[in-house]
C-alpha positions as semicolon CSV with decimal commas, in nm:
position;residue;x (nm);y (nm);z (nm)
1;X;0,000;0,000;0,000
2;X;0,173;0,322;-0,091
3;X;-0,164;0,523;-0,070
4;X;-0,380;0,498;0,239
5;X;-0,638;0,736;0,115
6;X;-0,708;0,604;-0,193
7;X;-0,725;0,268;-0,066
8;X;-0,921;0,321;0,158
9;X;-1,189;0,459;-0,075
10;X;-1,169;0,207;-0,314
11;X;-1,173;-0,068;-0,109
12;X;-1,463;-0,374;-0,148
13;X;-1,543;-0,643;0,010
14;X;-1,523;-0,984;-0,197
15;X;-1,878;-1,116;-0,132
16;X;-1,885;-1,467;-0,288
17;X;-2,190;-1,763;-0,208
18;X;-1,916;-1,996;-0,154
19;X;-1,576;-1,973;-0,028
20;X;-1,321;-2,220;0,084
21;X;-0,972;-2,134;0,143
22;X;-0,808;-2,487;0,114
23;X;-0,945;-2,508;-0,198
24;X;-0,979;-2,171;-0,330
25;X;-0,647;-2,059;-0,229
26;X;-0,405;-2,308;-0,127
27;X;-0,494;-2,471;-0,441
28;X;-0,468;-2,171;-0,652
29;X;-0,135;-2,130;-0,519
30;X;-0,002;-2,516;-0,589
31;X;-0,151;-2,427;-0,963
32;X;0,006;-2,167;-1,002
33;X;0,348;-2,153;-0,872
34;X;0,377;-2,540;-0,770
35;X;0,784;-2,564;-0,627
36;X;0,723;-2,240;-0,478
37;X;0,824;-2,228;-0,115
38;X;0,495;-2,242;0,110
39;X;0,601;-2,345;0,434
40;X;0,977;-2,326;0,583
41;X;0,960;-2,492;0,950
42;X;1,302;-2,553;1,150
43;X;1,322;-2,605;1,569
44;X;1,544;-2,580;1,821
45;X;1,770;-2,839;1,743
46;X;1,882;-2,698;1,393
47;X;1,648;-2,923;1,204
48;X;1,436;-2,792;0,890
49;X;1,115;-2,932;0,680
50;X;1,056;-2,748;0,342
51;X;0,743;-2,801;0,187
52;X;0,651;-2,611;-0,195
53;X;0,268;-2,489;-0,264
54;X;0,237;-2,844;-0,402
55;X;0,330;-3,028;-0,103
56;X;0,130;-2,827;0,087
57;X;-0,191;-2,944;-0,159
58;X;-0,071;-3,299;-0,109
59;X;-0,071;-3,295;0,252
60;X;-0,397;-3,084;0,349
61;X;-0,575;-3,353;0,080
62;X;-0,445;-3,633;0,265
63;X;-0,530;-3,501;0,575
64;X;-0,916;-3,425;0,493
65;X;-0,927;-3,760;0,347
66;X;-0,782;-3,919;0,676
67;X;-1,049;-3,719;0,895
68;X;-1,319;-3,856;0,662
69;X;-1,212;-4,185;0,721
70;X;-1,255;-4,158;1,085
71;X;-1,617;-4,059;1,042
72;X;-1,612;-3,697;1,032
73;X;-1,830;-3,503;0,822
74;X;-1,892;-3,110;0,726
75;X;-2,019;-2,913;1,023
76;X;-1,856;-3,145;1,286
77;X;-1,657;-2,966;1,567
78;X;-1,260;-3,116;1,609
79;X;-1,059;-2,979;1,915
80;X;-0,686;-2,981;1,816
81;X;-0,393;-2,901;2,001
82;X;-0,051;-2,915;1,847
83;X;0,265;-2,736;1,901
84;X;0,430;-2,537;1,596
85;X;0,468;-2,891;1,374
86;X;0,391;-2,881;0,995
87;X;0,159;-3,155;1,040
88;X;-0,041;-2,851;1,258
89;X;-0,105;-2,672;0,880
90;X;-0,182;-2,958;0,686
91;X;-0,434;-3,110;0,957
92;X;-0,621;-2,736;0,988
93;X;-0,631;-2,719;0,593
94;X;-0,799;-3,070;0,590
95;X;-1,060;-2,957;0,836
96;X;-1,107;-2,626;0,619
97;X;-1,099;-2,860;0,320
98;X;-1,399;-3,071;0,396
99;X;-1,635;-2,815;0,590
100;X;-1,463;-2,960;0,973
101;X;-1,501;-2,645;1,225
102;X;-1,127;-2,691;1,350
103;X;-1,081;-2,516;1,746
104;X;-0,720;-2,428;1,841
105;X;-0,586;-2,476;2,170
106;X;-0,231;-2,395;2,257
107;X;-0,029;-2,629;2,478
108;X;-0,035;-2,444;2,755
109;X;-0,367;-2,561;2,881
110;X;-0,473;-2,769;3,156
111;X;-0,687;-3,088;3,201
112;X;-0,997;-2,848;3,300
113;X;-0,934;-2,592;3,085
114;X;-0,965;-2,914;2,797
115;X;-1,261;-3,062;2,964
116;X;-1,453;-2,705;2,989
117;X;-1,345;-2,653;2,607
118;X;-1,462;-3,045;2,459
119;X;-1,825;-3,004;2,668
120;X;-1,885;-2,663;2,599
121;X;-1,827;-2,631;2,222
122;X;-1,999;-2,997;2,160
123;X;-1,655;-3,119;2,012
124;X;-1,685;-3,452;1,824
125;X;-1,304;-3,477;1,787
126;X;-0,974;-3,442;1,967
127;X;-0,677;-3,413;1,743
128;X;-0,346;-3,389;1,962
129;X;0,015;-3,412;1,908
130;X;0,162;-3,697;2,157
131;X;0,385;-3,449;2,344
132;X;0,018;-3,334;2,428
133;X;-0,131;-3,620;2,521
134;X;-0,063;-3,640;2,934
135;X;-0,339;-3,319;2,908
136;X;-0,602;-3,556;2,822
137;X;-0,600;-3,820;3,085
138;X;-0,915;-3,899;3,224
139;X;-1,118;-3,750;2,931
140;X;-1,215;-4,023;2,730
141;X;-1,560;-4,042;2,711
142;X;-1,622;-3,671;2,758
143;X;-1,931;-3,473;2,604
144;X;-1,978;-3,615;2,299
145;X;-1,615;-3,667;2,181
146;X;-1,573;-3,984;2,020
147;X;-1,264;-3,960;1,807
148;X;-0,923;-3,876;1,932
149;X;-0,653;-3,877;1,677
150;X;-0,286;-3,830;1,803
151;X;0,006;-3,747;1,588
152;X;0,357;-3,932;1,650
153;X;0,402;-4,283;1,779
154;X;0,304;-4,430;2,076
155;X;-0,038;-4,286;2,203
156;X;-0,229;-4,506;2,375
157;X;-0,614;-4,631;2,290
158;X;-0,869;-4,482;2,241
159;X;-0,605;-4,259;2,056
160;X;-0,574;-4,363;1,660
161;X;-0,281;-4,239;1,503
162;X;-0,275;-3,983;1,167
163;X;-0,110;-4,194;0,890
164;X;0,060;-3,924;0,716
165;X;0,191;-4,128;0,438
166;X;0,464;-4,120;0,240
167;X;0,499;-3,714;0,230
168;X;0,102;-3,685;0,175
169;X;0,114;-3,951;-0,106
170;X;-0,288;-3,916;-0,217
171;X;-0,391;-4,218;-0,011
172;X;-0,650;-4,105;0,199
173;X;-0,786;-3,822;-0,081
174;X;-1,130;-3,771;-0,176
175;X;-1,378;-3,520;-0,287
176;X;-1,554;-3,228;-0,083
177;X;-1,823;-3,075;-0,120
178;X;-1,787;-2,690;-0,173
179;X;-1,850;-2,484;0,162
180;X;-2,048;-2,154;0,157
181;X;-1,925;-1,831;0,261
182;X;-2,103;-1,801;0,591
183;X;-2,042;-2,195;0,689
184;X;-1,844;-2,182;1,018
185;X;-1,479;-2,252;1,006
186;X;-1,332;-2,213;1,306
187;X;-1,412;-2,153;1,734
188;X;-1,166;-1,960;1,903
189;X;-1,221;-1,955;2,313
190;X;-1,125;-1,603;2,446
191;X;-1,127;-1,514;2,772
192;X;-1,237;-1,159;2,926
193;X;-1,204;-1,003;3,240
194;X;-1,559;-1,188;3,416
195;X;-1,638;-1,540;3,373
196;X;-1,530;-1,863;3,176
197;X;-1,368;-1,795;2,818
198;X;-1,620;-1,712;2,548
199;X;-1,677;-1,930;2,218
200;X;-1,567;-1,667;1,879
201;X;-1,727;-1,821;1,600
202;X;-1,561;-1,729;1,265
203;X;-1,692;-1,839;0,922
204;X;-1,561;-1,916;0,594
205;X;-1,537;-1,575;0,429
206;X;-1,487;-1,372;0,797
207;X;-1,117;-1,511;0,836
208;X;-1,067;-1,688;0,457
209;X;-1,150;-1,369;0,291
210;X;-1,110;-1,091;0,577
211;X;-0,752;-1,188;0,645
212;X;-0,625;-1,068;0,296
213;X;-0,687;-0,678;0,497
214;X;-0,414;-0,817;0,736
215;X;-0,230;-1,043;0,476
216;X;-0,175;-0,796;0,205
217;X;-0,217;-0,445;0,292
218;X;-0,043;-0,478;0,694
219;X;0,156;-0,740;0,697
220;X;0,217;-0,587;0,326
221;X;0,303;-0,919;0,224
222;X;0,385;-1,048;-0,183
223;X;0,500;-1,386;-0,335
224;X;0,842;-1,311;-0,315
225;X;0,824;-1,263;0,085
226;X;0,915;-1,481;0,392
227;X;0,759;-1,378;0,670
228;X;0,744;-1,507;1,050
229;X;0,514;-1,443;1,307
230;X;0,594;-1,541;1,663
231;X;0,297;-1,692;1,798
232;X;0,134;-2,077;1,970
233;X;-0,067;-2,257;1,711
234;X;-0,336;-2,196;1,991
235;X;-0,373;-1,791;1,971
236;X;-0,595;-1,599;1,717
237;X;-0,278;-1,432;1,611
238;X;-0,146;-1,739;1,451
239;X;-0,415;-1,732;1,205
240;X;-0,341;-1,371;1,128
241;X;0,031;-1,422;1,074
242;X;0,083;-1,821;1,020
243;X;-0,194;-1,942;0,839
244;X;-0,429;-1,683;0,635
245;X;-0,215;-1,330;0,663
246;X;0,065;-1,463;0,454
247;X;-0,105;-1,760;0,276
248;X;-0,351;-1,537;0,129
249;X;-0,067;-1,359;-0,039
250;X;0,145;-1,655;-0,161
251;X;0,407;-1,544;0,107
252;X;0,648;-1,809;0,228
253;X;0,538;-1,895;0,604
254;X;0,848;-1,937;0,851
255;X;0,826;-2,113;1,169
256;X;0,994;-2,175;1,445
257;X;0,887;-2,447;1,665
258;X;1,062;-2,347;2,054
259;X;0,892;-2,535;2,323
260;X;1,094;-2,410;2,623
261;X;1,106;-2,039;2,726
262;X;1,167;-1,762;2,487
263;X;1,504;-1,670;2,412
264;X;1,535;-1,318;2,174
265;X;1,872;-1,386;2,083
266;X;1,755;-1,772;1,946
267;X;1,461;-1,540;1,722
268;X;1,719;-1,301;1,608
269;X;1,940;-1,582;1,478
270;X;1,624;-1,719;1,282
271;X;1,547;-1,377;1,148
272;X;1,919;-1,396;1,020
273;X;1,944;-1,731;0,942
274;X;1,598;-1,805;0,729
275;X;1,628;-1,440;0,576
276;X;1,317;-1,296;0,699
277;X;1,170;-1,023;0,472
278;X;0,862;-0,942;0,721
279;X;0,835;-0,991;1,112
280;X;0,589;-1,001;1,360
281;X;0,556;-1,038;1,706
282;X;0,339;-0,927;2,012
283;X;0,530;-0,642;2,273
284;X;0,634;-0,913;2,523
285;X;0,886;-0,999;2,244
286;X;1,041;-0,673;2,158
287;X;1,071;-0,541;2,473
288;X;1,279;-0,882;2,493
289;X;1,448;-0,833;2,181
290;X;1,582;-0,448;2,200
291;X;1,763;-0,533;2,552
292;X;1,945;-0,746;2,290
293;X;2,281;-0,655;2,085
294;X;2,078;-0,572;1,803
295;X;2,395;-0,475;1,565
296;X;2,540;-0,797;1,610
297;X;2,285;-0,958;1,413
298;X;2,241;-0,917;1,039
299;X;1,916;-0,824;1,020
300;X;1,914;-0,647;0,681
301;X;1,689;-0,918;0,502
302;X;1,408;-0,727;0,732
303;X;1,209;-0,479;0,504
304;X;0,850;-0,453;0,747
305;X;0,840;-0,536;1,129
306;X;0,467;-0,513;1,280
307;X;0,341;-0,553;1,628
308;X;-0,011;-0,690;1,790
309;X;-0,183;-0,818;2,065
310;X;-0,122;-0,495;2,303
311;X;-0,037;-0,172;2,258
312;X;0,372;-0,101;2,237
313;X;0,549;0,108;2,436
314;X;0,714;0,435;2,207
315;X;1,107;0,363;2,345
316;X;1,094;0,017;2,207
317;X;0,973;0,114;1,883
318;X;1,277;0,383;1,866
319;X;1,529;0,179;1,995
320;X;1,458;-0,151;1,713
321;X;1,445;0,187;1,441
322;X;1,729;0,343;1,590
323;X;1,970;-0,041;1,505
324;X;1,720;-0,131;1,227
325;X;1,580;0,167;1,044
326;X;1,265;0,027;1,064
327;X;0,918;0,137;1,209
328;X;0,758;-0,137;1,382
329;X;0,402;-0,080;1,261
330;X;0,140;-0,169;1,532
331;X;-0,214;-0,284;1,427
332;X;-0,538;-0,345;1,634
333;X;-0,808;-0,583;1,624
334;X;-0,910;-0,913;1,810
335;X;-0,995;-1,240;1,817
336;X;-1,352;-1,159;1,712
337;X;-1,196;-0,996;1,396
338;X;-0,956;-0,928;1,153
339;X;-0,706;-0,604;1,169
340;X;-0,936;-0,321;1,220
341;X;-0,714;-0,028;1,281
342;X;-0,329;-0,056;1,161
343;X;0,001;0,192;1,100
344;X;-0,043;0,093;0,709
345;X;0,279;0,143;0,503
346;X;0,116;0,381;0,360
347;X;0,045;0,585;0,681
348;X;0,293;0,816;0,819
349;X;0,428;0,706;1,133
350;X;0,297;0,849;1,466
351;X;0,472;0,696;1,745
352;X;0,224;0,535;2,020
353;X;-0,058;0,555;1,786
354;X;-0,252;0,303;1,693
355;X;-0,279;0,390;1,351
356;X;-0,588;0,428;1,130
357;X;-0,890;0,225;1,016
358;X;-0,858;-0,069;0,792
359;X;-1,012;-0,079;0,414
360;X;-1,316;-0,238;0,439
361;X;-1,431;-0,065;0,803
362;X;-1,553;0,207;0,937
363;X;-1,427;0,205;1,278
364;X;-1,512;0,492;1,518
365;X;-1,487;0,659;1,879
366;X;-1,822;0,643;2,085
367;X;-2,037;0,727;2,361
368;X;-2,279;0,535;2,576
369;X;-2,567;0,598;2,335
370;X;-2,361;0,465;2,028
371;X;-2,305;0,808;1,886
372;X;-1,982;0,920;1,754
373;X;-1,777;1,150;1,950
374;X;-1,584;1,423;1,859
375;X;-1,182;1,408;1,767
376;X;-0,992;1,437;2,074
377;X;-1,201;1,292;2,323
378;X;-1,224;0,989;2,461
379;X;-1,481;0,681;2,378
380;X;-1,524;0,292;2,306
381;X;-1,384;0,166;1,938
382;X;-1,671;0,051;1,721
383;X;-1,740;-0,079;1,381
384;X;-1,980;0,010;1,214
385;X;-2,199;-0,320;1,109
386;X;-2,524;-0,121;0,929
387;X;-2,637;-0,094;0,683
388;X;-2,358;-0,306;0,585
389;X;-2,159;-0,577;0,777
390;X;-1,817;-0,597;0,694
391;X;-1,666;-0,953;0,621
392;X;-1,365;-1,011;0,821
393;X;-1,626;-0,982;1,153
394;X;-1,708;-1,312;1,340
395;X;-2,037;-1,445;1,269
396;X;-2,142;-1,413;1,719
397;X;-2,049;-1,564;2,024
398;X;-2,193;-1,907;2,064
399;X;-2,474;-1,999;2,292
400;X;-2,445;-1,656;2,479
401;X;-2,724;-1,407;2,403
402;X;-2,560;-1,201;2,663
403;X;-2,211;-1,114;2,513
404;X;-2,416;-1,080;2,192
405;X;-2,643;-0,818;2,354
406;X;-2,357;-0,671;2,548
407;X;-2,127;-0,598;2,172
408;X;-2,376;-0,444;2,021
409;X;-2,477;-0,093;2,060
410;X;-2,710;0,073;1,780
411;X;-2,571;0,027;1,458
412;X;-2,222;-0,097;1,619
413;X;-2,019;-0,363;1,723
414;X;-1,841;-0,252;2,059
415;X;-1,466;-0,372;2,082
416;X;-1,472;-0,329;2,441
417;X;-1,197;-0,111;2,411
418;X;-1,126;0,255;2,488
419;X;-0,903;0,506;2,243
420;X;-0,928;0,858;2,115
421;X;-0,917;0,970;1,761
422;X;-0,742;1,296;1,646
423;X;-0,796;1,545;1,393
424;X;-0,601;1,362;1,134
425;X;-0,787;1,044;1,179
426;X;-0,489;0,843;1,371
427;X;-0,641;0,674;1,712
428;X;-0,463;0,621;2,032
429;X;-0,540;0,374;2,265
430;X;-0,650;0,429;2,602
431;X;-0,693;0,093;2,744
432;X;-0,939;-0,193;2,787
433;X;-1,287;-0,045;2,936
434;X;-1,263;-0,269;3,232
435;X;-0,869;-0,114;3,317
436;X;-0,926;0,255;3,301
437;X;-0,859;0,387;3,640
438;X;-1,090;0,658;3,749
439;X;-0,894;0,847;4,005
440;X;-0,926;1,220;4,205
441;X;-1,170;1,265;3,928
442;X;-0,984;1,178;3,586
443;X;-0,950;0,914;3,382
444;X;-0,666;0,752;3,371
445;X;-0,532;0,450;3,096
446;X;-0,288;0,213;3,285
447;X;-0,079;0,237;2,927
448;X;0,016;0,571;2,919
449;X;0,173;0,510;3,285
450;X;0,378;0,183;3,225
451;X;0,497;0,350;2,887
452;X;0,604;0,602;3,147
453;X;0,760;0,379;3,399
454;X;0,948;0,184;3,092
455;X;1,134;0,516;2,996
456;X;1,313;0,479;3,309
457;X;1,661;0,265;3,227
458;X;1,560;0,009;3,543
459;X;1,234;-0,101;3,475
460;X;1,208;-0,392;3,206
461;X;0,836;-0,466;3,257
462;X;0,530;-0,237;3,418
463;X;0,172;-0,322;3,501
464;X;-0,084;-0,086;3,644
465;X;-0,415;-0,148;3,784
466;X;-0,676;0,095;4,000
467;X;-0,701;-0,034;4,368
468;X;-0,996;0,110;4,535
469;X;-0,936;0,444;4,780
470;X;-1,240;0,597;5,025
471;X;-1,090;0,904;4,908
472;X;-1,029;0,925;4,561
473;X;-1,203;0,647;4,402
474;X;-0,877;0,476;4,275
475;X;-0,534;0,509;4,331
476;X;-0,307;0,396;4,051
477;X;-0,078;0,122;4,161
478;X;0,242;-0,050;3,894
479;X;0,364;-0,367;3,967
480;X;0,711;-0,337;3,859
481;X;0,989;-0,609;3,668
482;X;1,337;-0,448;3,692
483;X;1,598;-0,455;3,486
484;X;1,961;-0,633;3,515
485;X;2,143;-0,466;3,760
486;X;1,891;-0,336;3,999
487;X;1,757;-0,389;4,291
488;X;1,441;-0,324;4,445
489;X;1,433;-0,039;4,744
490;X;1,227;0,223;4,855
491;X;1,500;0,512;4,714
492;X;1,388;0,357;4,361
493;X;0,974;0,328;4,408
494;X;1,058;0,703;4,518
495;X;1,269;0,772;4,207
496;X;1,015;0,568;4,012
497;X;0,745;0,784;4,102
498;X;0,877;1,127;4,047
499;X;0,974;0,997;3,695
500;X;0,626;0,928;3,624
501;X;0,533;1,313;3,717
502;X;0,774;1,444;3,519
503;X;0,729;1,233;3,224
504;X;0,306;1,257;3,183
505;X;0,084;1,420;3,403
506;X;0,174;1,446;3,777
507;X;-0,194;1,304;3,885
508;X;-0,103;1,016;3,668
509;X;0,169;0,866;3,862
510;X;0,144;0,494;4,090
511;X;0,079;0,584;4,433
512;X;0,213;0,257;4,522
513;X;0,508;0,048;4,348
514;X;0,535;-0,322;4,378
515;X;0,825;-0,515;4,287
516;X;0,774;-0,816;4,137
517;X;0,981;-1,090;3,934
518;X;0,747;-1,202;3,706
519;X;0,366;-1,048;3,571
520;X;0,061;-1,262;3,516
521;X;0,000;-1,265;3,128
522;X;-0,230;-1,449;2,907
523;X;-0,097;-1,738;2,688
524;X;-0,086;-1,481;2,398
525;X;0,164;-1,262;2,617
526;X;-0,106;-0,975;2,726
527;X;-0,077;-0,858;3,091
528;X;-0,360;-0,976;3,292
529;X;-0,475;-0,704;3,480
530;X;-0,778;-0,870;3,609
531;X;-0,568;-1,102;3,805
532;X;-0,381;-0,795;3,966
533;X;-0,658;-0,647;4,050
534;X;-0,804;-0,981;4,244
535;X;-0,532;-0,998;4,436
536;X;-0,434;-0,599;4,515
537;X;-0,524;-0,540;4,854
538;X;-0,680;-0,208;4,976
């Protein structure tokens, strides 16, 4: 994209009856550029799997064929859980391939977070990799789950294991019939701030067809590009970057399958190493990566570095441009969608800001009575679903009139979100609705603090929450990660604090400081403030 405004304006949404991206895509791909490199996957250990557009084809055949031999038909639900293995790609393909609504679940989950997931969503499959497998003791004959397919050797009954085949060789391979546009694909669980994790239905066209917004005009991707994403196989941001950003595009997809903790200076090898054009990964991981020695890595394959999942903080993004030259581009959205507000190539950079809408959505700033508010102050981000809907939306949450009710306010759907737009149409987040901190009278994001705190050379990681006061409502309170080479004392809370009140506004700063080692995050990386705030005392 070299014009946002024009863009913009001429954007449309593709609006076919049917849609399948297996078959529609994938298949175009293997057509048309057969020995083209799809999918480049090493690990840890130095090893490395290549597979071409035609392998690819091959595989996710084989796979839908193998499902269909176990019994499963279009419209059944299959639970999988796999770390970052090729087989992961070419077993989600099948499932898109013959109308199978696939659910992701990262690793990381426990025996009730499984059992919640397989009763809940009605799941009629399990499909697990066998480094998986001790999460699923004692489940057998739960809900309605009658297949369980493991991948690898040695998996116990009732597990059956997927025959690959000789590199995908055809024999499982049938026909499908074709799957409509507004057939559901996938379920992605998400979990808020209240409650037990919420089922995101998407359907074919909302993430086959919405993703190309995030595929070709964010992650600005071509044929000619590799590009890497850092994320599980279990978060809504793999699909983004790892399956339907880049694929949509032709782009190759790198992967790199780590299964122990996060190293930046492993990543920055890989970037090196695999000659990564574009990069993206979610602020956990650059704050990680900039303590690195980033001129002692050849990073010049790097054209496009992008950032998701929470907003990043402005020192990070000028450090990695001051050893890279590049902008790290941040865009917005959710599970529930596709990229809905991005720092386009095509946008001048504004560092801290969120960016500006996508093609394809009108996304605004609004008040309690679903009215548009004016630039510079403060509201909820919307999208605008009437007259029109726009595709890359999920289709609801399932079974929960509530959260349907809830998202919905006039002729918008309600992110849940808080930001503020300016003159010149860029928005800047504010923070979740549920974390704004309402203190001595303002309003107060818990960002725009630990962006503060992070400016300050011995603090590696900030949180900030409200804690309930008699007398002001809130007071703000950071739970503080330091750097190397510092120690916690009261001297440095003290130091800490007048930083923040020189650095924003005085009334903005943490009345209290708590050093921690580690904060609470989601498996996607975001801090859970929710969990702070259960535990803050008053």
């Amino acid at each position: 994209m070299t014009d946002y405004e024009a863009t913009y304006r001429a954007f449309r949404w593709e609006r076919p009856e049917h849609f399948n991206f297996a078959a529609d895509v994938v298949d175009r791909h293997a057509r048309e550029r057969p020995r083209g490199l799809a999918l480049l996957w090493s690990d840890e250990a130095g090893r490395e799997r290549r597979f071409t557009w035609e392998d690819v084809r091959r595989h996710s055949l084989h796979a839908a064929g193998f499902l269909a031999s176990q019994g499963l038909r279009k419209g059944d639900r299959v639970f999988i859980m796999m770390p970052r293995v090729p087989e992961w790609w070419f077993l989600v393909l099948g499932c898109i391939r013959a109308g199978i609504v696939f659910m992701p679940g990262t690793p990381m989950l426990t025996v009730k977070d499984i059992r919640y997931r397989l009763v809940v969503a009605e799941a009629n499959a399990v499909i697990a990799d066998v480094s998986c497998l001790d999460r699923f003791e004692g489940l057998a004959g739960t809900g309605r789950v009658e297949t369980w397919v493991s991948v690898g050797e040695g998996a116990p009954s009732p597990w059956v294991r997927y025959e690959a085949g000789a590199g995908g060789t055809g024999a499982h391979e049938g026909t499908f019939a074709p799957t409509r546009a507004d057939d559901p694909l996938l379920i992605y669980f998400t979990s808020g701030t209240t409650g037990m994790p919420k089922m995101v239905l998407h359907t074919q066209a909302s993430y086959g067809l919405g993703h190309v917004i995030t595929g070709r005009y964010w992650l600005d991707l071509t044929p000619d590009d590799r590009h890497l994403t850092l994320s599980d196989t279990g978060w809504a941001k793999c699909a983004w970057g790892k399956l339907f950003g880049p694929w949509s595009q032709g782009a190759c997809n790198v992967v790199y399958d780590f299964r122990g903790r996060f190293e930046p200076a492993k990543l920055l090898k890989i970037l090196e190493s695999q000659r990564v054009t574009t990069f993206c990964a979610p602020p956990t991981a650059w704050r990680a990566m900039v303590l690195q020695d980033l001129k002692g890595f050849d990073l010049s394959s790097l054209r496009h570095t992008v950032s998701a999942g929470e907003p990043l903080n402005p020192e990070v993004i000028d450090t990695w441009k001051a050893a890279t030259g590049l902008h790290i581009r941040e865009g917005y959205g959710q599970t529930e969608t596709v990229v809905l507000v991005g720092m386009y190539p095509g946008v001048e950079p504004r560092v801290g800001s969120m960016g500006k809408p996508s093609p394809g959505f009108t996304v605004g700033v609004i008040d309690d009575q679903g009215r548009e508010v004016a630039d510079g102050q403060e509201g909820d981000i919307a999208v605008r679903v009437a007259p029109e809907r726009p595709v890359g939306l999920f289709q609801g949450y399932l079974n929960d009139d509530g959260a349907n009710a809830a998202c919905r306010r006039g002729d918008w759907y309600v992110t849940g979100d808080r930001a503020v737009r300016d003159a010149e149409g860029y928005f800047w987040f504010v923070g979740r609705a549920d974390d704004v901190i309402k203190t001595s009278g303002y309003r107060v994001g818990p960002f725009e603090v630990e962006s503060a705190l992070l400016e300050h050379a011995a603090v590696a990681e900030s949180a900030v929450i409200g804690v309930p006061d008699d007398k002001i409502g809130q007071r703000i309170k950071a739970y503080v990660v330091l750097a190397p080479g510092h120690a916690p004392s009261d001297a440095l809370a003290k130091e800490l604090q007048e930083h923040v009140k020189h650095t924003t506004a005085p009334y903005k700063y943490p009345r209290d400081i708590e050093f921690v080692t580690e904060l609470p995050k989601t498996v996607s990386g975001k801090i859970r403030r929710a969990e702070l705030r259960g535990t803050a005392k008053k």
